[in-house]
N, C-alpha and C positions, 0 to 999 in steps of 0.2 A: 486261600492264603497267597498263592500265585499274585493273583491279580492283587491283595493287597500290597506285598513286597512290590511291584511293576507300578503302583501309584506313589507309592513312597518314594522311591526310586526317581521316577518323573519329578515330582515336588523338589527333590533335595535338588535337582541338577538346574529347576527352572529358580530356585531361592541363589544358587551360587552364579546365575547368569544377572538376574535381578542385582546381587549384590557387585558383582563386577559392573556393569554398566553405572552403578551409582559410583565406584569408586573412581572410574574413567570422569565420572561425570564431576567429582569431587577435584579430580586432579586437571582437568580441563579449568574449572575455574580457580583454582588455585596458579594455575598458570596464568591466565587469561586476564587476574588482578598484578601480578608481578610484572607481566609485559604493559601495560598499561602505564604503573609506577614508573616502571623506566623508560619508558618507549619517550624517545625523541626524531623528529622528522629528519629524512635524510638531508644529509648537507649538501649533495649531489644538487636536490632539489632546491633546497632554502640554506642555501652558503650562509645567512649571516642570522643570528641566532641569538639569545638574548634571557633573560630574568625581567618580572616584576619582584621590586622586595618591600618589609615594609617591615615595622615594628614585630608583627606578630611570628617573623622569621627568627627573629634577635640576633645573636652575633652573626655576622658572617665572616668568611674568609674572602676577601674582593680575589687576592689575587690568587688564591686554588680556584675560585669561579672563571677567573680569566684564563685559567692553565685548562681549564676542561672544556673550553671552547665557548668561553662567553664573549662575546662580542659586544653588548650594550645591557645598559639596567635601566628602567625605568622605575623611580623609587617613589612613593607612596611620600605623599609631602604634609597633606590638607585633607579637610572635608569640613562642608556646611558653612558655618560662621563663629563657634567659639574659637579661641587658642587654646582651649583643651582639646579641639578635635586634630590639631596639629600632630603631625606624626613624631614623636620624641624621638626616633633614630634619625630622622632625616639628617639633620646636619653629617652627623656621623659616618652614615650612607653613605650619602654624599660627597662627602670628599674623600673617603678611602675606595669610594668606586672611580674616580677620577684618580686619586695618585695610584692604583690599578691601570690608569690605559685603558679603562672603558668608556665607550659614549654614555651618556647621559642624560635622564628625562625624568621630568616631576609629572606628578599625576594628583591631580586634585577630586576627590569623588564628591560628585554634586548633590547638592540635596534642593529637592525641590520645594518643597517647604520653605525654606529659607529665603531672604532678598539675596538678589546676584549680588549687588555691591557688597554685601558684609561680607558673601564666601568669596568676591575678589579681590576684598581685603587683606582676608585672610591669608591668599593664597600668594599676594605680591610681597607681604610680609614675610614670609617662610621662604619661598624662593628668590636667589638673587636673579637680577638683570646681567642674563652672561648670552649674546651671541652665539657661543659654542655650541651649548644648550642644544639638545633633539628639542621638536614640538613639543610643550606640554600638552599635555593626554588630561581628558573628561573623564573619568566612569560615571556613565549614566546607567545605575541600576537599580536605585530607589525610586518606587511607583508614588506619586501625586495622590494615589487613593489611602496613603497610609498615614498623608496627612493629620495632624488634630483639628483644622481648619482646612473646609473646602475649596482645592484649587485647580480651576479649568484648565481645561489642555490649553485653551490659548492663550492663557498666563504663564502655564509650563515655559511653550515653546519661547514667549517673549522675553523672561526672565533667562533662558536660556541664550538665546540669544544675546543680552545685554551683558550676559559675565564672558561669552566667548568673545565679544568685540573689546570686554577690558582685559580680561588676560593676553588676549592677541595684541594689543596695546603695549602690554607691558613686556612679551617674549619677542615683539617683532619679529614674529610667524606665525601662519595659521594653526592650530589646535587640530589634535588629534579624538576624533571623537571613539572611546571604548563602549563599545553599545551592548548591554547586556539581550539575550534573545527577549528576557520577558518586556524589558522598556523599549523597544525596538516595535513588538507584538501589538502594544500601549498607545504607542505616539507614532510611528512611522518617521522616525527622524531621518536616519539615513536617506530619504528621500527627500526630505523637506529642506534639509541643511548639506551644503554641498562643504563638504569638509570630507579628511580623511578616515577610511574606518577599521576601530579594532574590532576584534570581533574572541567570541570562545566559544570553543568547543573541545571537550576531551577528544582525545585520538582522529576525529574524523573530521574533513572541510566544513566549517559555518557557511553556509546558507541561506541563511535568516536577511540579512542586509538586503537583501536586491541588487545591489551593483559588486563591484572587486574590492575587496580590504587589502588593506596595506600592511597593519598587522594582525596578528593570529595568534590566541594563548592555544597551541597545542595540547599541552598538559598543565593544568590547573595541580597537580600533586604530585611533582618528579620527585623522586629517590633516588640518590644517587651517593657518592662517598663523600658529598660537601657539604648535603642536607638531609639527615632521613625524614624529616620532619613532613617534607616536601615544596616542592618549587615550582612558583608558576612561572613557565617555560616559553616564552616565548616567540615565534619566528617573523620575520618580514618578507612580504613578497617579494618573488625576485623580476 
């Protein structure tokens, strides 16, 4: 009986250590998701700091964003070649992030399937011709293999090519290229095309590019008291 009470005994103590390291382990990631949400790089570091916004944000407050330390937006303007694919807040965006005091940038996501002229159509029509204007920004993060019709990488890269020399055209400065890791993985652009690069990665340095990026989506899903929804955060090298 000894020995059974002396296993019992053992068992309870090793099920309440079991159950404690899960609860550590429960409240480790519970933390570890909330630092995350909130986690922004220091400024010490990257003083000048920033937003992507786009329709799927909806309202924002420009200038609570500019009170909490935003420094610049890049707004979600276009994509591909309809006028449906135009961003309905753009305008909007746009000019309440400017009567804010914010810099400002359009970002057109490319589709490779599509002819460059129709998506630089599209894009010179949505965006006006302003100097002031940061570089508009590519996202290249739709893969050529998810096409309906088959297109080789060296139509990619030339059709790519052909809308960066008409948008450049029309903003009179070179384009920012956001290169997602998987199209980057794909085509090796950031090597091939000497332009600027965005790059993303939650919490941790991107990598992926080969050379130095200029900007960096630190957090792809900020929480904070402006947005709970979340916000892609963005920083510039310094």
């Amino acid at each position: 009986m000894a020995r059974s009470g002396g296993a019992g005994v053992r068992a309870r103590i090793l099920w309440q250590i079991v159950a404690a390291l899960l609860l550590l382990a429960m409240l480790a990631g519970a933390w570890g998701w909330w630092h995350l949400r909130h986690w922004t790089p220091e400024r010490e570091i990257y003083p000048v700091q920033g937003v992507e916004i786009g329709a799927a944000d909806g309202e924002v407050n420009w200038n609570s964003l500019k009170a909490v330390g935003v420094d610049f937006a890049y707004i979600d303007a276009s994509a591909s070649v309809s006028a449906f694919a135009r961003d309905p807040r753009f305008v909007g965006n746009f000019v309440a992030a400017k009567a804010a005091g914010l810099q400002v940038g359009a970002v057109h996501r490319y589709d490779p399937c599509q002819p460059a002229e129709m998506q630089s159509a599209n894009f010179v029509t949505t965006v006006p011709r302003d100097s002031a204007l940061l570089p508009p920004a590519i996202d290249l993060d739709i893969l050529a293999d998810h096409c309906p019709a088959n297109v080789s990488d060296a139509k990619v890269e030339s059709e790519l090519m052909t809308f960066i020399n008409q948008i450049e055209t029309h903003a009179g400065k070179p384009v920012i290229l956001k290169v997602s890791k998987a199209f980057e993985a794909r085509y090796r652009i950031a090597a091939k095309l000497d332009r600027n690069l965005w790059l993303v990665r939650d919490r941790f340095l991107p990598d992926y590019g080969g050379r130095p990026w200029s900007l960096w989506t630190a957090n792809g899903s900020l929480s904070n008291e402006i947005a709970q929804e979340g916000l892609r955060w963005v920083v510039v090298q310094p």
